[in-house]
C-alpha positions in Angstrom: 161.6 -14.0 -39.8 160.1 -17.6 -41.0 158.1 -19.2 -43.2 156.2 -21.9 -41.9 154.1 -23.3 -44.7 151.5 -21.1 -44.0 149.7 -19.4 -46.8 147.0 -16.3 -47.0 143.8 -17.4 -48.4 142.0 -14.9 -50.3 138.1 -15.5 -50.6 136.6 -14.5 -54.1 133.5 -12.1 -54.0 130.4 -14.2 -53.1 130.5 -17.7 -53.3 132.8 -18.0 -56.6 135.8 -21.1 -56.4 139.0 -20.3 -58.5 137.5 -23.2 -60.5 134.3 -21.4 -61.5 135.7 -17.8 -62.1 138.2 -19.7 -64.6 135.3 -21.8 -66.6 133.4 -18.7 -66.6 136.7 -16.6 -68.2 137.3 -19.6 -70.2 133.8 -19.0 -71.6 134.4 -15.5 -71.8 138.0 -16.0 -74.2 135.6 -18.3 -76.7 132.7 -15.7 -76.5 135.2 -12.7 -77.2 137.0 -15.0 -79.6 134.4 -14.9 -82.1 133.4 -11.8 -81.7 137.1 -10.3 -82.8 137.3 -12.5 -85.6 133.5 -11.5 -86.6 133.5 -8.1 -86.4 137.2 -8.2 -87.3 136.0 -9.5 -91.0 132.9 -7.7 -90.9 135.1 -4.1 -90.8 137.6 -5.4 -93.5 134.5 -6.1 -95.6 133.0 -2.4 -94.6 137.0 -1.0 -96.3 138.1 -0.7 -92.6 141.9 -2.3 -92.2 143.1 -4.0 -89.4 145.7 -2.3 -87.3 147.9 -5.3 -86.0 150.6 -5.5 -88.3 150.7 -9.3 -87.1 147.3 -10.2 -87.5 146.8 -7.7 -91.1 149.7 -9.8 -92.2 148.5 -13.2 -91.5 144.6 -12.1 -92.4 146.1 -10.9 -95.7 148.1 -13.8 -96.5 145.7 -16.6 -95.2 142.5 -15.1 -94.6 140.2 -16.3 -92.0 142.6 -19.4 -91.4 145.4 -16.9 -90.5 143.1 -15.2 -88.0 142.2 -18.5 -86.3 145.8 -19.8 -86.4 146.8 -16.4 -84.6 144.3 -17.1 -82.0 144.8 -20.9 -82.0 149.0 -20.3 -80.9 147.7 -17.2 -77.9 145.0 -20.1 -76.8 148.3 -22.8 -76.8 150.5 -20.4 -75.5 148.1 -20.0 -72.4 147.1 -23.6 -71.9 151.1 -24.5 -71.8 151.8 -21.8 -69.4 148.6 -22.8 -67.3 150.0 -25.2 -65.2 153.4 -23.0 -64.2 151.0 -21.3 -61.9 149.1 -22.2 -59.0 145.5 -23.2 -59.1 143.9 -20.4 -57.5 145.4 -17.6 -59.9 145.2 -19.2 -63.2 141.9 -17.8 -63.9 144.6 -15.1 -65.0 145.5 -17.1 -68.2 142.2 -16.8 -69.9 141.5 -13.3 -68.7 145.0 -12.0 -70.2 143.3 -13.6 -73.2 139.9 -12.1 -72.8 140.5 -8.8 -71.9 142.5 -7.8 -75.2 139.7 -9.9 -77.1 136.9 -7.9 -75.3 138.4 -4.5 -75.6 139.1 -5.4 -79.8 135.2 -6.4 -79.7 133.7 -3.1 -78.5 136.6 -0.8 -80.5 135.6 -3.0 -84.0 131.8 -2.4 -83.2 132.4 1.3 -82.7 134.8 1.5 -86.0 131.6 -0.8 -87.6 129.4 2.1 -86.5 131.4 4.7 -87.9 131.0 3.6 -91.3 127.7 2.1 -91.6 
């Protein structure tokens, strides 16, 4: 067996480039980024408490600067381990970030509706 330099290309559904699906996941980590730390403070202000022990502790201690510092060093801690991969899979750094932020979105909203 032997490697010679050739690589398996993998096409993305449709017409998307690695370059668009990351800008739109990119897009996608802002967009779920404000809605966690919305409805995030919307449910503390309903009497709701924030599960993370990490984030209740830094929301407690520093409020909304806290929050946004806890999402300020996952956003850094992406963009610096960006460029360890190779272009066509990091589109997986912002939707590692998104997902989580997504999920928190939907399972805030549905706590939100619980109590209202």
């Amino acid at each position: 067996m032997s490697y010679d330099g050739a690589s398996l290309r993998r096409r993305l559904p449709g017409d998307v480039t690695p370059v668009e699906l990351e800008r739109a996941l990119w897009i996608l980590v802002g967009v779920s980024l404000v809605g966690d730390v919305v409805t995030t403070f919307v449910g503390l202000h309903l009497g709701l408490n924030e599960s993370n022990p990490i984030a209740r502790g830094a929301i407690y201690n520093h409020g909304l600067a806290g929050m946004l510092a806890l999402k300020g060093v996952a956003i850094g801690i992406g963009l610096l381990c960006r460029p360890l991969l190779p272009a066509a899979y990091r589109a997986i750094v912002p939707a590692g970030l998104a997902l989580p932020w997504t999920v928190a979105v939907f399972v805030n909203i549905y706590m939100i509706a619980t109590v209202a």
